[in-house]
N, C-alpha and C positions, 0 to 999 in steps of 0.2 A: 223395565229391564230389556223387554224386548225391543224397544225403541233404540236406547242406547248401544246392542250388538249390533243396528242396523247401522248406527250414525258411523261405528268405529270401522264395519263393511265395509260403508262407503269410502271413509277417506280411506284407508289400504288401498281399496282398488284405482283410486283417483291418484296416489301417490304413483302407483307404480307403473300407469298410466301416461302422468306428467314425466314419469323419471324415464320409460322406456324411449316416451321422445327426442329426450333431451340427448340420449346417452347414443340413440340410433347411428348418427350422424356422423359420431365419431367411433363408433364401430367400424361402419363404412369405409372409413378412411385410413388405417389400419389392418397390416397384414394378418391374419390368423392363421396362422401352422396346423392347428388343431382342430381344424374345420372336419366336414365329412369331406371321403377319399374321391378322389377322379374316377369321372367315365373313362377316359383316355388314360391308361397308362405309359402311353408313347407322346408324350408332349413333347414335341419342336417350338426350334423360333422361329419367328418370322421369317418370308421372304425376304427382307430388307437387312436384315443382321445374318441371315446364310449369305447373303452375297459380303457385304463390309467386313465380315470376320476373315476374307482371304485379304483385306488388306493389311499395308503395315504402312507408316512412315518413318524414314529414318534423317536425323540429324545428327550433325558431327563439326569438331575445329579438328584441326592440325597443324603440323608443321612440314616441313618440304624443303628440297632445293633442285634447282631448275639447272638443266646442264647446256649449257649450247658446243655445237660443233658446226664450223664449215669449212669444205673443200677449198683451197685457194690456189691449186695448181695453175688454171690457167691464169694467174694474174703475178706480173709482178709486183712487191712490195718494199715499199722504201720505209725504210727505217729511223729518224732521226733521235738525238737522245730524251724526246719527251714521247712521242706520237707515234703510230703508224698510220703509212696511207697507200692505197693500192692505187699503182702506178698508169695514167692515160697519158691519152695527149689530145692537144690542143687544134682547132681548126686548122694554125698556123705551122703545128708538128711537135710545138715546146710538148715536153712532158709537164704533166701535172697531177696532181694528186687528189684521189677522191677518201676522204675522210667521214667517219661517222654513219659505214656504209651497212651497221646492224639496222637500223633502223629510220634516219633518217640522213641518206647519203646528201654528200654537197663536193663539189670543185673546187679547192683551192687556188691559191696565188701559183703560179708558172714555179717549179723548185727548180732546185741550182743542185745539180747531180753533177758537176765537177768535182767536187770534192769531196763525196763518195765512194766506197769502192765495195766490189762485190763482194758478196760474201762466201766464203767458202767453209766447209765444219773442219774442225781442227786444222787451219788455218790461217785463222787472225790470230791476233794477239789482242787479247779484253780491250776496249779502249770504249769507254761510256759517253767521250764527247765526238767519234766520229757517227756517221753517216751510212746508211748501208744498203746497200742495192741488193734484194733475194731473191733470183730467179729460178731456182733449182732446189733438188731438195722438194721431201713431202711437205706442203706448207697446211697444216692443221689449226686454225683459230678454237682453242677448248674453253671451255671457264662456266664460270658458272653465278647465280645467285639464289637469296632463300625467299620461300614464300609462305604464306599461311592465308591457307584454304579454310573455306566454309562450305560445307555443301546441305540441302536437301534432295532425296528421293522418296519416292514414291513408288511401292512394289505390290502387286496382284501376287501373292501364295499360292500354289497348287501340288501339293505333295512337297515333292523334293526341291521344286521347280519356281522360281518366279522370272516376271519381268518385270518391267516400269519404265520410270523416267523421272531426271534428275537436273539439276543446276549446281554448279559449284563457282562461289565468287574468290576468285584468290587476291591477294597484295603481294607483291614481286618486288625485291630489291632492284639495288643498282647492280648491272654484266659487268665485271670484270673476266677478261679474255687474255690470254698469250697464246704464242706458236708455239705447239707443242714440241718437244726437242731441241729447243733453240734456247741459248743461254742466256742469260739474268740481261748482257748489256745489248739484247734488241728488242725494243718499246714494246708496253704491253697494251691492249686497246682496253678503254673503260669507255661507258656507255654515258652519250648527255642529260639521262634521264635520273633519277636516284629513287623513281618507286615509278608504278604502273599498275594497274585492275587487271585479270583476265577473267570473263566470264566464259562460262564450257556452258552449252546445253547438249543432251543424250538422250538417247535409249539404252537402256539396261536390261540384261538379263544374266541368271546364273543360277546356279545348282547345289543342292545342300548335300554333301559327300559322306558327312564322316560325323558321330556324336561321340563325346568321352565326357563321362559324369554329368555334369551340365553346361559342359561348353560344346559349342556347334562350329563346324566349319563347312564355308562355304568357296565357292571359286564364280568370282563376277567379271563381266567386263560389258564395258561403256563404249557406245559410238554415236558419234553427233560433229557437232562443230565447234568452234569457240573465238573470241573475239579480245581484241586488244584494245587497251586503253588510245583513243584516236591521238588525244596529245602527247603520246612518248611515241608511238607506231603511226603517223598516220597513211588512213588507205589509202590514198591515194599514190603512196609509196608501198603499200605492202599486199600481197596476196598469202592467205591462209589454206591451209589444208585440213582434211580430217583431223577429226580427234577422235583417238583412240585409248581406253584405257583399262591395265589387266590386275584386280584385287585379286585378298588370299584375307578377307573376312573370318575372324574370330569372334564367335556372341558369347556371351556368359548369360543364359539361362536364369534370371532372378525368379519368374513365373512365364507363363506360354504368352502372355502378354507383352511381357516389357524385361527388356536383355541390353547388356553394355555392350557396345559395338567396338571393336579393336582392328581395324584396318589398313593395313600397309600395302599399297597400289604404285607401276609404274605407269606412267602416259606418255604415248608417242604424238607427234606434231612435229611439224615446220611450218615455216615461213618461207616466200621470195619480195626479194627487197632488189626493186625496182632500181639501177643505176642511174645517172643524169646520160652515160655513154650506147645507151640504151642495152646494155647487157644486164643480169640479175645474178643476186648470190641466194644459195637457200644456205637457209639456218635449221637444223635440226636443233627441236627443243624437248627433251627427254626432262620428264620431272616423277622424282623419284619421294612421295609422300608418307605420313603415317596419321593416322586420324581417330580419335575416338570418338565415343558417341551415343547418342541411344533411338532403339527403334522401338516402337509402340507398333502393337495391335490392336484391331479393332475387336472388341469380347464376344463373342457369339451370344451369352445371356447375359442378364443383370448379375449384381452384386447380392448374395443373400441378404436379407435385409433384417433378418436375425441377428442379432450383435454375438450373443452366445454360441451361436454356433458353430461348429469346432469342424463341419467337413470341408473337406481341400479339393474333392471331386465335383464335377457336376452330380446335382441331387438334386431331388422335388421335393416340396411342399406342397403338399393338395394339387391343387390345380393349374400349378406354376411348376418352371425349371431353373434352377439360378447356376451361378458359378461359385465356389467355394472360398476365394481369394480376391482383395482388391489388386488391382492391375501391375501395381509395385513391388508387391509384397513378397518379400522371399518365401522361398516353399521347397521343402525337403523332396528333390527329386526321386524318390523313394514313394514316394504318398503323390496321388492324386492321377491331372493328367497335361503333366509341363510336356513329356516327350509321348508320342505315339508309336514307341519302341519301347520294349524290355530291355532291361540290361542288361543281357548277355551280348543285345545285336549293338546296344549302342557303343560296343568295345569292339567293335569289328568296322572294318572299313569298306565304304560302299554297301550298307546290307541292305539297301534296297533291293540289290542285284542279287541276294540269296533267292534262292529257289525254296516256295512256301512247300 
């Protein structure tokens, strides 16, 4: 008998033995909630996630139209019933005509301005098959076409406060242009080109003003440079200027992570376009956008790794700190910690600027 208690001792303790091994491993491996408590009651993250959690990257399309405007006071413009062309002359004195001088200006054949005649406002009589000489008078080329932008930046967070930097690739229609004020029968200018790239790169910076429920507003603006497509502009005809550009950034708050971007921006820019008479015209190119989007933050902690569990704030487990929410996840602005404001401040404008 006493043999047999000993045999059945033995395997218990050799089972339990083999089984603690077996099962070790994937313990291990395996979060437990319900371990004993931390030394540390103040557990942070890492150095590496305290710095990545000020960032964010933002992506977005949209749609847009480009406005061009230029001065053409000092130039006379001849008018025929398809074309305009602003009016030179020739080594020999002939007048001639330089055509297509948005972007890739060229000389024409010698024109025949006999048969012509000035123009003067409420003076002619409509006539669609003459000829027009316009040396007077504001002479305004306006017009415009559309585009659809793409952009990424990239923004460092600090308080209320970011900066960064960004790229936006646009596709630009065909310019359609007329002289402002000037009736239906004198020619309107259309561009040789019927699509174009612009790439912009920037610096950015801007400021977070105002919160209402869970939407954010902010106020950005962009400076850098940008570039034209070489085959509809080329440089060697064209000189660029700053880029400048002023947003009015609406987020929609889904969690502190990740928020819809709603942005309507206007950009300032020109051009100078190179003559053959070695004179230049600028082009101001105002484009006036709207963009949607979305911006992603980087998380400061992990995802709780608990499937069950129901908190929305940062909370520990043992010896660990997670966040409450995956990165997407809508969250009752009410619970948790989407905004770093109470809501009485986020229904107030500027409360950064309250005196605590």
């Amino acid at each position: 008998m006493r043999k047999n208690h000993f045999y059945i001792k033995s395997f218990i303790l050799i089972t339990l033995m083999v089984g603690g091994f077996a099962i070790s491993p994937a313990l291990g491996q395996v979060f437990n909630p319900w371990g004993p408590p931390p030394n540390d009651t103040n557990i942070d993250a890492n150095f590496f996630r305290k710095i990545a959690s000020h960032f964010s990257a933002e992506v977005a399309i949209g749609y847009g139209s480009t406005r061009y405007r230029q001065n053409l006071d000092d130039y006379e413009i001849y008018s025929n019933n398809s074309q305009l062309y602003l009016l030179a002359e020739d080594t020999l004195g002939n007048p001639v005509g330089i055509s297509n001088w948005l972007n890739r200006p060229y000389v024409s054949d010698t024109l025949d301005l006999s048969t012509s005649i000035l123009y003067r406002a409420n003076l002619n009589e409509p006539d669609q098959n003459r000829s027009y000489v316009i040396d007077s008078l504001k002479r305004r080329l306006v017009g415009g076409g559309n585009v659809i932008p793409i952009h990424l930046k990239i923004h460092f967070n600090y308080q209320r406060f970011r900066v960064g930097a960004g790229a936006t690739f646009e596709l630009n229609s065909k310019a359609n242009l007329e002289l402002k004020g000037f009736p239906d029968y004198i020619a309107n200018y259309e561009s040789d080109f019927s699509r174009f790239f612009t790439r912009k790169y920037y610096l950015t910076a801007g400021v977070h003003y105002y919160d209402f429920w869970d939407f954010s507003y902010f106020a950005d603006v962009e400076y850098g440079n940008f570039r034209l497509s070489d085959s509809a502009f080329p440089s060697e005809n064209i000189s660029t200027s700053s880029y400048w550009n002023l947003s009015f950034p609406v987020e929609k708050n889904f969690s502190e992570y990740f928020r819809l971007v709603m942005r309507p921006s206007v950009d300032l820019k020109s051009i100078n376009t190179f003559l053959p008479t070695g004179q230049s015209v600028k082009t101001n190119m105002w484009n006036l956008q709207f963009q949607v989007g979305l911006r992603v933050s980087f998380p400061l902690f992990k995802k709780c790794p608990i499937s069950n569990c129901e908190a929305q704030k940062e909370h520990h487990h043992i010896d660990k700190k997670f966040r409450g929410q995956p990165i997407y996840k809508w969250q009752n602005p009410k619970v948790g910690r989407n905004h770093p404001y109470n809501l009485n401040e986020k229904r107030e404008a500027f409360p950064f600027l309250k005196r605590k």
